[in-house]
C-alpha positions in Angstrom: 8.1 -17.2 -6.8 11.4 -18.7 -5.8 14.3 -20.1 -7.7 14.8 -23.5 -7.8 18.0 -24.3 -5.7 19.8 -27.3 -5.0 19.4 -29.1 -1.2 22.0 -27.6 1.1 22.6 -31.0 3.0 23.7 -32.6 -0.5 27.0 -33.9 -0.1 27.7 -34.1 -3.9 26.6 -30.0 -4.3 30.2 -29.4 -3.6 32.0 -28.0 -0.5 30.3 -26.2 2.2 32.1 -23.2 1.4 31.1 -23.3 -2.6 26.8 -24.4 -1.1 27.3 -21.1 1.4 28.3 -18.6 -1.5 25.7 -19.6 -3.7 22.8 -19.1 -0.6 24.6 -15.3 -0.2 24.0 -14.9 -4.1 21.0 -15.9 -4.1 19.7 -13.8 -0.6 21.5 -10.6 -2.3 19.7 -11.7 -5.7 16.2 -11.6 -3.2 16.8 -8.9 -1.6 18.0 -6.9 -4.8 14.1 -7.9 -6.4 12.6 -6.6 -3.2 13.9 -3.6 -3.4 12.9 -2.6 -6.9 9.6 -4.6 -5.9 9.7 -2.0 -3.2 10.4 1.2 -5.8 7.9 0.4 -8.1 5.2 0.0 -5.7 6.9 3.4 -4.2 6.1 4.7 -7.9 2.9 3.5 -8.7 1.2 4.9 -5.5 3.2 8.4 -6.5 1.4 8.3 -9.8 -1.8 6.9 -8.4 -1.9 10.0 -5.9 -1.1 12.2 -8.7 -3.8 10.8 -11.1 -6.6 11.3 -8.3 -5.4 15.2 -7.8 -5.4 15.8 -11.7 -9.4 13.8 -11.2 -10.7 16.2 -8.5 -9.3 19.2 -10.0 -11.0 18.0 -13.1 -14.1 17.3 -11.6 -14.3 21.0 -9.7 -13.5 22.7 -12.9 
C-alpha cells in the first residue's frame, strides 16, 4: 500500500532539491513501517510459539 506521491520529473513540483527531500521522507517513512511491520510479526510468532507450548503441556496433563 503506497502513498500517493507526486511525479518526480514534474517541473512545477518545485526544485530538485525540495522533490529529493520529500523522496528521503518518504523512504525513512517506508522503512520506519517496515520495521514495526518487522517487530510485530517478531511478536506474534513469540506469542504463537508460546501459545502452542501452554497447548502441549495442556494436552499431556
Amino acid at each position: 500500500m503506497m502513498a500517493a506521491t507526486p511525479p518526480i520529473t514534474s517541473g512545477s513540483a518545485g526544485s530538485p532539491e525540495q522533490n529529493l527531500d520529500k523522496m528521503i521522507k518518504h523512504q525513512e517513512r517506508m522503512f520506519g513501517l517496515e520495521i514495526t511491520k518487522e517487530i510485530a510479526k517478531s511478536q506474534h510468532d513469540m506469542l504463537m510459539s508460546t501459545a502452542r507450548t501452554l497447548g502441549q503441556s495442556a494436552e499431556k496433563a
